[in-house]
Kinemage of the C-alpha trace (Angstrom):
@kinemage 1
@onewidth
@group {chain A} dominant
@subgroup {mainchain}
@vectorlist {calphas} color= white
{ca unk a 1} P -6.890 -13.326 -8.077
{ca unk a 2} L -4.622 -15.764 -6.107
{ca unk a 3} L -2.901 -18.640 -7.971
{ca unk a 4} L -0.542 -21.312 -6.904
{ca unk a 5} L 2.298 -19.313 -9.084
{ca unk a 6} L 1.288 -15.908 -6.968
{ca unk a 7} L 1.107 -17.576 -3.170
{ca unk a 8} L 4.444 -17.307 -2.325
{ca unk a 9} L 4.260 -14.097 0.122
{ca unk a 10} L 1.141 -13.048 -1.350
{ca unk a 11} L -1.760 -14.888 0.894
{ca unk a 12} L -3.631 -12.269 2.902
{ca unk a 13} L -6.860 -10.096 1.686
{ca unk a 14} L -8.107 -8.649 4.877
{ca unk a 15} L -11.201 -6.548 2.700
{ca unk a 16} L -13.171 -7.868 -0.135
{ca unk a 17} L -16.844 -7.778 -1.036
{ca unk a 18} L -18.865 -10.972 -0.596
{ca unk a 19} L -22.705 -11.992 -0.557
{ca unk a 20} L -23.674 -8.465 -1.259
{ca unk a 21} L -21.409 -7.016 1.513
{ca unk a 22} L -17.830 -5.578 2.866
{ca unk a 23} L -16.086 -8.964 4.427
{ca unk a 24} L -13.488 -7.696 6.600
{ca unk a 25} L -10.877 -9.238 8.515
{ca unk a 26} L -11.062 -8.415 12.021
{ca unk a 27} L -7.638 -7.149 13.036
{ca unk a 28} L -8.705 -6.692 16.621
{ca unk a 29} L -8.537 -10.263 17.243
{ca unk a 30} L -5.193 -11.051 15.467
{ca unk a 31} L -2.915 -13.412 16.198
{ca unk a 32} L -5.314 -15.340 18.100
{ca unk a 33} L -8.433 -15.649 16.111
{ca unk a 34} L -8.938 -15.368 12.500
{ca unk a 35} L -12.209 -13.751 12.638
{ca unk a 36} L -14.486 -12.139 9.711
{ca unk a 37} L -17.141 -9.778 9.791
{ca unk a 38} L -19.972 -9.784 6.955
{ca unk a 39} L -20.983 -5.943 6.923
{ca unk a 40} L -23.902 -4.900 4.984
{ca unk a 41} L -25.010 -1.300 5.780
{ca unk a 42} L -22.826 1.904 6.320
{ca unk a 43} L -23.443 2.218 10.328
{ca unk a 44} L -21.643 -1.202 11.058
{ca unk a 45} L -18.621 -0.062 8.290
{ca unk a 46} L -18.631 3.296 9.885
{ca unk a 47} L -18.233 1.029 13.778
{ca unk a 48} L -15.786 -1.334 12.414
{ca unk a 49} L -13.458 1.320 10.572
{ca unk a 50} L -13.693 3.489 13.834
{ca unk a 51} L -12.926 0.899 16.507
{ca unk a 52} L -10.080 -0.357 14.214
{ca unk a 53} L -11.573 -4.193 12.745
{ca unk a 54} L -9.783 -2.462 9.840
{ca unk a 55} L -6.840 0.105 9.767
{ca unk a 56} L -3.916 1.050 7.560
{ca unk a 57} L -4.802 3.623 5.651
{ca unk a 58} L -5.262 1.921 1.753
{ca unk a 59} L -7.400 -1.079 3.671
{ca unk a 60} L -9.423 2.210 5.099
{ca unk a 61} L -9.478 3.483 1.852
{ca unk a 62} L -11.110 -0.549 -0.025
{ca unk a 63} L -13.382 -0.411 2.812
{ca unk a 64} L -14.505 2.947 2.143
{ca unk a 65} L -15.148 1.985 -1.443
{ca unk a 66} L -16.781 -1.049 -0.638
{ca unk a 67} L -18.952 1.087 1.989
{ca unk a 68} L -19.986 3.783 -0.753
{ca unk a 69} L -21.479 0.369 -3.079
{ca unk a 70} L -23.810 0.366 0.521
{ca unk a 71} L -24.544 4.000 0.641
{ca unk a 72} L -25.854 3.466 -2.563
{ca unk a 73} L -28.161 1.043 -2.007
{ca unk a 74} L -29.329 2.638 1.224
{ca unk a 75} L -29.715 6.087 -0.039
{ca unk a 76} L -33.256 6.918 -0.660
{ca unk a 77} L -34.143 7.105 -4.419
{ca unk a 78} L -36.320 10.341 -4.245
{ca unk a 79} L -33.093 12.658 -2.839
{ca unk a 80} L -30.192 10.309 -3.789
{ca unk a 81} L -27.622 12.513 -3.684
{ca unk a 82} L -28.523 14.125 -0.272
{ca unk a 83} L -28.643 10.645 1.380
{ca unk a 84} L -25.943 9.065 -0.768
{ca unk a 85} L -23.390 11.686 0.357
{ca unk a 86} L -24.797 11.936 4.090
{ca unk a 87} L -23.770 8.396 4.229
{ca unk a 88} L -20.663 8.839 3.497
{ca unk a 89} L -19.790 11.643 5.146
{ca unk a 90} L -20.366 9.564 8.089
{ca unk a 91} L -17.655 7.381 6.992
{ca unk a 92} L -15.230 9.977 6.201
{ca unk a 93} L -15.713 10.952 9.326
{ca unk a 94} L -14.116 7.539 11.126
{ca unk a 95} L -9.979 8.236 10.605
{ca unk a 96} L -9.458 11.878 9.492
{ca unk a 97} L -5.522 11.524 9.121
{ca unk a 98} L -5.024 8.587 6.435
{ca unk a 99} L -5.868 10.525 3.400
{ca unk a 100} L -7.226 7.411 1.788
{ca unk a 101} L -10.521 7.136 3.150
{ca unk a 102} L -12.036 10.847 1.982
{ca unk a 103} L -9.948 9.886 -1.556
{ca unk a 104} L -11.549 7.166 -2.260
{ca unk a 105} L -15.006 8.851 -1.008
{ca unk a 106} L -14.361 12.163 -3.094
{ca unk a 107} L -14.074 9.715 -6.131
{ca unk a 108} L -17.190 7.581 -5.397
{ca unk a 109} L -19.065 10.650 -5.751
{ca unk a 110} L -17.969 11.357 -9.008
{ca unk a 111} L -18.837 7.559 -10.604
{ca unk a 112} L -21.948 8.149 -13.478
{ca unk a 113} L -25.102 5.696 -12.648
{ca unk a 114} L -23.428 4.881 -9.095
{ca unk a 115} L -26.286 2.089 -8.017
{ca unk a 116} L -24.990 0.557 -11.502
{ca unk a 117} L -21.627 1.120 -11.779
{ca unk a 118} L -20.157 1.639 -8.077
{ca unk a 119} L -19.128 -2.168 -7.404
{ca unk a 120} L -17.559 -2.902 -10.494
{ca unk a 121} L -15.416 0.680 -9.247
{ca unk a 122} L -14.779 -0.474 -5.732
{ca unk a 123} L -13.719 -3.916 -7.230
{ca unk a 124} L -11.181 -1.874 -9.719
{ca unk a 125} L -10.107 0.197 -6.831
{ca unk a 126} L -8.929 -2.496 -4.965
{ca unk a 127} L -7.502 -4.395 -7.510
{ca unk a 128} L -5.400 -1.375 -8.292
{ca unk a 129} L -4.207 -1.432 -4.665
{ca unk a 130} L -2.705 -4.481 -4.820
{ca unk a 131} L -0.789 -3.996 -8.332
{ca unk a 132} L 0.196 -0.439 -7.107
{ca unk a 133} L 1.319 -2.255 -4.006
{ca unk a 134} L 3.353 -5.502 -6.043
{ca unk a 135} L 4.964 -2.871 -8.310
{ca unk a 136} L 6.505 -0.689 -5.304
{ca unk a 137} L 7.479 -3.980 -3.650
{ca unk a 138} L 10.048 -4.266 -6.630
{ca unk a 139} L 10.874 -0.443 -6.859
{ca unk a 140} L 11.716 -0.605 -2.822
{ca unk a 141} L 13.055 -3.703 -3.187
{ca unk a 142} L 15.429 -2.802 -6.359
{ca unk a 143} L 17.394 0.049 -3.323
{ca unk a 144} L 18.255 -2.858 -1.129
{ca unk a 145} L 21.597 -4.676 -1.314
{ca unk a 146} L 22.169 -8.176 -1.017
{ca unk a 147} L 22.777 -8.615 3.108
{ca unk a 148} L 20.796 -5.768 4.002
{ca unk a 149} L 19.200 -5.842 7.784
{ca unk a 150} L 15.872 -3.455 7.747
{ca unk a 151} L 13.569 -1.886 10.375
{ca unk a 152} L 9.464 -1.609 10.120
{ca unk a 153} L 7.471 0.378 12.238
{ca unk a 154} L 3.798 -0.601 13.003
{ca unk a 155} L 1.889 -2.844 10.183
{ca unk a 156} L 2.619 -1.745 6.877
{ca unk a 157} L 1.605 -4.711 5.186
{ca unk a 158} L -1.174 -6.877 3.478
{ca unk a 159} L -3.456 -6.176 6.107
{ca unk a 160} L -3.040 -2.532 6.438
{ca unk a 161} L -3.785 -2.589 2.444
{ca unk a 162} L -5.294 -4.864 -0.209
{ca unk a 163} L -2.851 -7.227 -0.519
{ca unk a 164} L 0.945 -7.633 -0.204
{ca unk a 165} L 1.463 -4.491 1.487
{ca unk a 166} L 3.742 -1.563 1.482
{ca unk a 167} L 6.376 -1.589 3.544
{ca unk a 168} L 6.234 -4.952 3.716
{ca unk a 169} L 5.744 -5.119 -0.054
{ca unk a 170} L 9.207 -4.289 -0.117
{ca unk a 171} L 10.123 -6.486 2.672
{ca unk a 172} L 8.651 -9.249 0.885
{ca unk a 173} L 9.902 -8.959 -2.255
{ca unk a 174} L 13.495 -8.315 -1.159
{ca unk a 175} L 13.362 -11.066 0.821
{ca unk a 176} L 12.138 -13.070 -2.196
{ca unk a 177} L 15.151 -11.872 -3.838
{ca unk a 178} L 17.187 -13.056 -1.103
{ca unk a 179} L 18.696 -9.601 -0.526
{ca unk a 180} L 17.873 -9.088 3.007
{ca unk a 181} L 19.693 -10.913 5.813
{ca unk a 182} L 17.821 -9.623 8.917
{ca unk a 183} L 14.544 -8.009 9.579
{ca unk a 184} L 13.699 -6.329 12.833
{ca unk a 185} L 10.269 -4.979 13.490
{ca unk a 186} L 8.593 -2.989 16.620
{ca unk a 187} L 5.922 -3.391 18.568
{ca unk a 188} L 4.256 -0.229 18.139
{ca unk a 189} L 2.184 0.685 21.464
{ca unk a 190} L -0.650 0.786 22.125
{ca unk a 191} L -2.190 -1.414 19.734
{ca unk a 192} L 0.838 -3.140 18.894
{ca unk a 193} L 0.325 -3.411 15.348
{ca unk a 194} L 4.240 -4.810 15.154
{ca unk a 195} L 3.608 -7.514 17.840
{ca unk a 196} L -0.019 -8.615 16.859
{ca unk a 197} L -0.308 -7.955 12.997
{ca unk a 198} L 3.057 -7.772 11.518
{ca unk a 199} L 4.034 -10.784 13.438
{ca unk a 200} L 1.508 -12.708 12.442
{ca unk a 201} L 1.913 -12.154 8.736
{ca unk a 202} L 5.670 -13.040 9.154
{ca unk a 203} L 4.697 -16.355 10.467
{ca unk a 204} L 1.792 -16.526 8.221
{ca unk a 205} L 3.925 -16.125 5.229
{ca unk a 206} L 7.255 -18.157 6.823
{ca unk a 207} L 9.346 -15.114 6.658
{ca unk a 208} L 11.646 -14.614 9.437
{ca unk a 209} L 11.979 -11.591 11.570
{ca unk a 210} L 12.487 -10.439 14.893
{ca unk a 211} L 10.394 -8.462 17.317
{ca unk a 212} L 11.760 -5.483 19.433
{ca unk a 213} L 10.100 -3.732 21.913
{ca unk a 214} L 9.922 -0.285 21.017
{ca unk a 215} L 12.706 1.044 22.929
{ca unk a 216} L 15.105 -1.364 21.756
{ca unk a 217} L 14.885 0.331 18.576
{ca unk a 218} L 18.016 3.253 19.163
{ca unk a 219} L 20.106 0.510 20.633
{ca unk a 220} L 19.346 -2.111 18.024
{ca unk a 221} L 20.639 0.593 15.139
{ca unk a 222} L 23.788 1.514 17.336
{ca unk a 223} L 24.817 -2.277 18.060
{ca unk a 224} L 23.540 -3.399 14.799
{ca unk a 225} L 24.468 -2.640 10.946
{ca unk a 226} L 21.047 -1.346 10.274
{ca unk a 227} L 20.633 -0.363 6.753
{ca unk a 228} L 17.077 0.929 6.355
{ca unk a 229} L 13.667 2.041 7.698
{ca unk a 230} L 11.095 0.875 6.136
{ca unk a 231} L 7.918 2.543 6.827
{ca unk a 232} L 4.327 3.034 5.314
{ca unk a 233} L 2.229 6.480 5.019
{ca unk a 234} L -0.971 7.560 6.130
{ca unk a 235} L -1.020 10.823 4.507
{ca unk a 236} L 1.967 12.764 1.572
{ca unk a 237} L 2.282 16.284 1.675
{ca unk a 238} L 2.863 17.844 -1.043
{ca unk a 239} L 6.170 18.790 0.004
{ca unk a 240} L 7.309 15.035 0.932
{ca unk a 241} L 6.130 14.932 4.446
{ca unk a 242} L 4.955 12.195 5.917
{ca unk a 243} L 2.165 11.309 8.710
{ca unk a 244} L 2.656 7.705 9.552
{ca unk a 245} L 1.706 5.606 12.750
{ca unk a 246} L 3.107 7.349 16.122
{ca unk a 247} L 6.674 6.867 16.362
{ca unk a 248} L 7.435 7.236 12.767
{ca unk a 249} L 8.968 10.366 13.396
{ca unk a 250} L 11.552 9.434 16.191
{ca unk a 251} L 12.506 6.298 14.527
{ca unk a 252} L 13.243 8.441 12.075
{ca unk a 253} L 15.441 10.719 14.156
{ca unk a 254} L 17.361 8.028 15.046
{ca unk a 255} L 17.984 6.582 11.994
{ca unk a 256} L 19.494 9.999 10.905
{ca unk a 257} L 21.973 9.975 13.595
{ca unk a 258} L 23.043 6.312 13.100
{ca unk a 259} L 23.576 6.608 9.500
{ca unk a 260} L 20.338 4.309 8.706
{ca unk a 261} L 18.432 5.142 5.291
{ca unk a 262} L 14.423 5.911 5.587
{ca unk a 263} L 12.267 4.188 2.571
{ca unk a 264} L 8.746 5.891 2.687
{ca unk a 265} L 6.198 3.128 0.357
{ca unk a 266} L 2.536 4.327 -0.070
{ca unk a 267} L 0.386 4.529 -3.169
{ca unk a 268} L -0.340 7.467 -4.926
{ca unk a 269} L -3.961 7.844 -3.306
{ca unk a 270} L -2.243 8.579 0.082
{ca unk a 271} L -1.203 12.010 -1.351
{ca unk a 272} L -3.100 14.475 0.156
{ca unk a 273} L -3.624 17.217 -2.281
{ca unk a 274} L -4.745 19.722 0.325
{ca unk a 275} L -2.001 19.473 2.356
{ca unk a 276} L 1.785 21.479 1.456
{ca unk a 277} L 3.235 20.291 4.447
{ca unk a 278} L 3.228 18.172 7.932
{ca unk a 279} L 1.380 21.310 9.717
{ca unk a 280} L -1.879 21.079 7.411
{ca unk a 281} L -2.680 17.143 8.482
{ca unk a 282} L -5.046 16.311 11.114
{ca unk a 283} L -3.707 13.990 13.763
{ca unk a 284} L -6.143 11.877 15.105
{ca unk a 285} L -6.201 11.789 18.902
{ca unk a 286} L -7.660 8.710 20.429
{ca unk a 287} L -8.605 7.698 23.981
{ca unk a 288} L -6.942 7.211 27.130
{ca unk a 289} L -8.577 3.570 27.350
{ca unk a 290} L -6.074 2.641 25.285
{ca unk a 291} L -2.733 3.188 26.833
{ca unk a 292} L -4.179 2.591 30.361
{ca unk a 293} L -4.375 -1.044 31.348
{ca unk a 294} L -5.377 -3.142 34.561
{ca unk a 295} L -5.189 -2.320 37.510
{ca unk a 296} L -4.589 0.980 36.279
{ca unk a 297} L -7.716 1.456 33.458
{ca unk a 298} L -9.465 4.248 35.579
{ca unk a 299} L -9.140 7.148 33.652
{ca unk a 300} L -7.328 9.414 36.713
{ca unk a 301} L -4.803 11.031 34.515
{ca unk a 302} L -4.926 12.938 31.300
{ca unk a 303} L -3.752 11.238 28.337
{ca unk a 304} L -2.190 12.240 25.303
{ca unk a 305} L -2.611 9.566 22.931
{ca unk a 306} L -1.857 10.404 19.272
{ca unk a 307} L -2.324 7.792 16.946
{ca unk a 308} L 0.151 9.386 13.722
{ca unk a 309} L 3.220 12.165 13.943
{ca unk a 310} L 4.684 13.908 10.924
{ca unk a 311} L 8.157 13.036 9.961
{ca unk a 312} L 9.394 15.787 7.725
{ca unk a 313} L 10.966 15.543 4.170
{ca unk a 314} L 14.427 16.239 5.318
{ca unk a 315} L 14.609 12.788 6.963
{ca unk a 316} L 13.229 10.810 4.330
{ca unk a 317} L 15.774 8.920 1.874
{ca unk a 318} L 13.556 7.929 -0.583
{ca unk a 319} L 9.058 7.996 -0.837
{ca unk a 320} L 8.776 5.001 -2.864
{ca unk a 321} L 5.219 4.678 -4.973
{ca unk a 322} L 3.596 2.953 -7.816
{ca unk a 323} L 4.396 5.482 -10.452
{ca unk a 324} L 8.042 6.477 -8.785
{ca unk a 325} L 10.538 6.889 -6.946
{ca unk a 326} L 10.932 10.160 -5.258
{ca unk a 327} L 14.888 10.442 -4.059
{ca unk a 328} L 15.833 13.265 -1.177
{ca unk a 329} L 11.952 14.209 -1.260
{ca unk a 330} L 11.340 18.293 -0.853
{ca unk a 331} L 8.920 20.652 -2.631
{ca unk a 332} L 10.867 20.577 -6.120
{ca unk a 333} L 10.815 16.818 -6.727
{ca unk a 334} L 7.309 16.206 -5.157
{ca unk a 335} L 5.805 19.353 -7.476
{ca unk a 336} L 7.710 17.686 -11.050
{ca unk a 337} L 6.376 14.191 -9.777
{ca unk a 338} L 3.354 15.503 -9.608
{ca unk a 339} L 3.310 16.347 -13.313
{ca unk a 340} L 4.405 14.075 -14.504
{ca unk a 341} L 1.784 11.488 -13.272
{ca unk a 342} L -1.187 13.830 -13.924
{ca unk a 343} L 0.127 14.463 -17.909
């Protein structure tokens, strides 16, 4: 719950349940319009998660929650688990590359007396979100020294998640702490999650920053004393690879050749289990409507359009998460990490 104490950096909740439904804040229409949508039934989540009212991939994952509490009340009582699980197949079916949505699915399926007890779950599953997300904010932020500059890619914040954020969990807190002294984020083509969302939550919040344009990026770490990359994750391989927003991967590229660190921050419910490395996650592939605008939006020309890459262990400094820190990631440390959280 949000306090006066708790404001400070710590004001946005793009999903929560209200009046027996998922209210969502519509990310399409950010920074112009702070628009929510009241969903009550699983076809209009299913719409909303697909055409990207919500995205980042713990938000994806509270939605999904939130949409299995509807599943259950539209499932028909006389085959309940055939209906209840049709339903939400059709909403893992929205996003296939950020792990969170078919992890928080799997474990709605597994909640005892789920027209009883699934709300009070999707409330708790949320609410862990946004303590997982407060407590890597100060594990992040505790690798940052005083006068550090910082990267983000895409929107890794409260909006992509419950509240607070990832990426920008860390951002926030260091800045907080008065440790950073410049923050540069991109703009992140084509839906310019940088531009629209993470700028607006900068300003929202009164934390100052400065957009690039994506290809500013290599110049920006050459001509300035860049000191990390701070990204979010979609997916964890079990090895420490990452699938993050498109771009991830050659940010960072560059940030190995200019000597810049690379700070991974997701929760633990972004590890995908199934996955050993980059090569066993789906990237989703979305349409060419996207990247082609007026007065060139006829479709004449293929388009490849993926929405995440993989950015391998090797590049990664540190995968910061709620129950660790995971330094130099590889097979080793993610397998003994591993452990030690399920013991």
């Amino acid at each position: 719950m949000l306090t006066k104490e708790n404001l400070l950096y710590d004001s946005i909740r793009p999903v929560t349940w209200k009046d027996n439904g998922v209210l969502l804040l519509d990310q399409r229409r950010l920074p112009d319009e702070e628009v929510y949508l009241h969903i009550n039934n699983t076809q209009a989540l299913y719409e909303a998660i697909r055409d990207m009212a919500v995205r980042g991939a713990p938000a994806i994952g509270i939605a999904a929650a939130f949409g299995a509490v509807l599943a259950s009340q539209e499932a028909d009582d006389s085959d309940f688990d055939s209906t209840f699980n049709k339903k939400l197949d059709l909403l893992a079916s929205t996003r296939p590359t950020a792990i969170n949505l078919s992890n928080a699915l799997n474990a709605a399926k597994h909640v005892n007396n789920p027209k009883e007890n699934l709300l009070s779950w999707a409330h708790k599953w949320l609410e862990d979100d946004i303590s997982a997300n407060k407590i890597m904010g100060q594990l992040g932020g505790e690798l940052i020294k005083q006068g550090s500059t910082v990267i983000t890619h895409c929107n890794a914040g409260a909006l992509a998640t419950g509240g607070y954020g990832t990426a920008l969990g860390v951002i926030r807190w260091a800045h907080q702490h008065n440790l950073i002294k410049r923050i540069y984020f991109g703009e992140t083509r084509p839906w310019n999650q940088g531009a629209r969302l993470t700028r607006w939550e900068f300003e929202h919040e009164n934390i100052p920053a400065n957009l690039l344009i994506d290809s500013a990026m290599a110049s920006t770490m050459l001509q300035s004393h860049v000191d990390w990359l701070i990204v979010g994750a979609d997916s964890i391989c079990l090895n420490g690879d990452i699938a993050n927003k498109i771009g991830t991967y050659s940010l960072a590229v560059l940030a190995k050749h200019h000597g810049v660190k690379v700070m991974t921050v997701a929760p633990t419910t972004t590890i995908d289990l199934s996955a050993e490395h980059g090569d066993n996650i789906e990237i989703e592939q979305r349409g060419a409507h996207e990247v082609l605008s007026k007065p060139y939006a006829k479709e004449t020309i293929n388009v490849l359009n993926p929405s995440f890459d993989i950015t391998p262990a090797s590049l990664i400094s540190a995968i910061v998460t709620e129950k660790g820190v995971i330094e130099s990631p590889n097979t080793r440390k993610m397998q003994t990490f591993m452990a030690s959280i399920n013991t």
